[in-house]
C-alpha positions in Angstrom: 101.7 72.8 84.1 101.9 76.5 86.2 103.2 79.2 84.8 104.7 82.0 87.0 104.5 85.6 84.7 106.3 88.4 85.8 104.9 92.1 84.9 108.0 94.8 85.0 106.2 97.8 83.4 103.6 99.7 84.9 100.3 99.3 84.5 99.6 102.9 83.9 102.2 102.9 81.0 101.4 99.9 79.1 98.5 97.2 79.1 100.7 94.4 80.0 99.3 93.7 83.2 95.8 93.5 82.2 97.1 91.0 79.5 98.6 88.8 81.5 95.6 88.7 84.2 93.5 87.7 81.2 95.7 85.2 80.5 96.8 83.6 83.4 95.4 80.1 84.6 94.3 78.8 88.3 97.6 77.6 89.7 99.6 80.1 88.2 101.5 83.1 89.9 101.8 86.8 89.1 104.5 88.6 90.1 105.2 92.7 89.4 108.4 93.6 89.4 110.3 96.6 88.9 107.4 99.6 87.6 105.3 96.5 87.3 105.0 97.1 91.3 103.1 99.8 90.7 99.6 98.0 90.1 99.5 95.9 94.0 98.7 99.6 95.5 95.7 100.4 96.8 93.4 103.9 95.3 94.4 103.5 91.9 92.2 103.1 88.9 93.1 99.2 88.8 92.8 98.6 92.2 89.6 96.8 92.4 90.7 94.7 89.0 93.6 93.5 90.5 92.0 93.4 94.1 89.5 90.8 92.2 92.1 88.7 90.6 94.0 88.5 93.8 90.5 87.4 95.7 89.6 84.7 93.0 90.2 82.2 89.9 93.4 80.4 91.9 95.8 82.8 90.8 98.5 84.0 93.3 99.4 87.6 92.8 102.6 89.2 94.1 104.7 91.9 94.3 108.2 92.3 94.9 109.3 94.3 98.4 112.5 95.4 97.4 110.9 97.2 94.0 108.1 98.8 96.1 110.7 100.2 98.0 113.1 101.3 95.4 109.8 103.6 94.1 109.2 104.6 97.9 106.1 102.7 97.8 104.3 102.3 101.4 104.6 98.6 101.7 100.6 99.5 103.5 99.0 100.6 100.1 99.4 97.1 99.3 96.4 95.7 98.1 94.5 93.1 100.1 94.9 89.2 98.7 98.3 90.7 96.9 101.5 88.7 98.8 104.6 90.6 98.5 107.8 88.6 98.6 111.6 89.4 98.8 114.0 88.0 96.3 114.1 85.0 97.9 110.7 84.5 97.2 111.1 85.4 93.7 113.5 82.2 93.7 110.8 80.0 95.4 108.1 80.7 93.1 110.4 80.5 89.8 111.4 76.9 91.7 107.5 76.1 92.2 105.9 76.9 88.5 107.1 75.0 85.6 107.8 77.9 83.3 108.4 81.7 83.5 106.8 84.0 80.9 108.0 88.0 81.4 105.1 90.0 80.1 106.6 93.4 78.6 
């Protein structure tokens, strides 16, 4: 049973994120959303934690387009191995995983 979580605060602000990394299962998704966009850029202090979750362990890690760009986030300080999707995609992997947990 896969689980897609979706992260909508930023990493910075809360430690939501790391949370759900620990908990998240091979076959499962990750998706940030909304501030949660905030930890698939590249040069931050997370960047090589989420660059390494990304890489390994089966996980798929995402990040909504649309939200980058609402923040004015360079869709090119995306981290490598991170997938970003539009809402469309959103749709596709809520369709594909068996639940949805929101990690606030």
């Amino acid at each position: 049973m896969s689980t897609l979580h979706t992260v909508n605060k930023s990493p910075f602000a809360t430690g939501s994120l790391r949370s759900c990394l620990a908990h998240a299962r091979s076959g499962d998704a990750v998706l940030m959303i909304e501030d949660g966009v905030y930890g698939a850029t590249a040069g931050t202090g997370l960047s090589d934690e989420i660059a390494a979750a990304a890489r390994g362990g089966g996980i798929g890690i995402y990040v909504l387009g649309p939200d980058m760009a609402a923040r004015g986030l360079d869709a090119g300080r995306v981290l490598d191995g991170v997938i970003t999707v539009d809402y469309a995609g959103f749709v596709d992997l809520a369709a594909k995983h068996d639940r949805a947990v929101a990690w606030l």
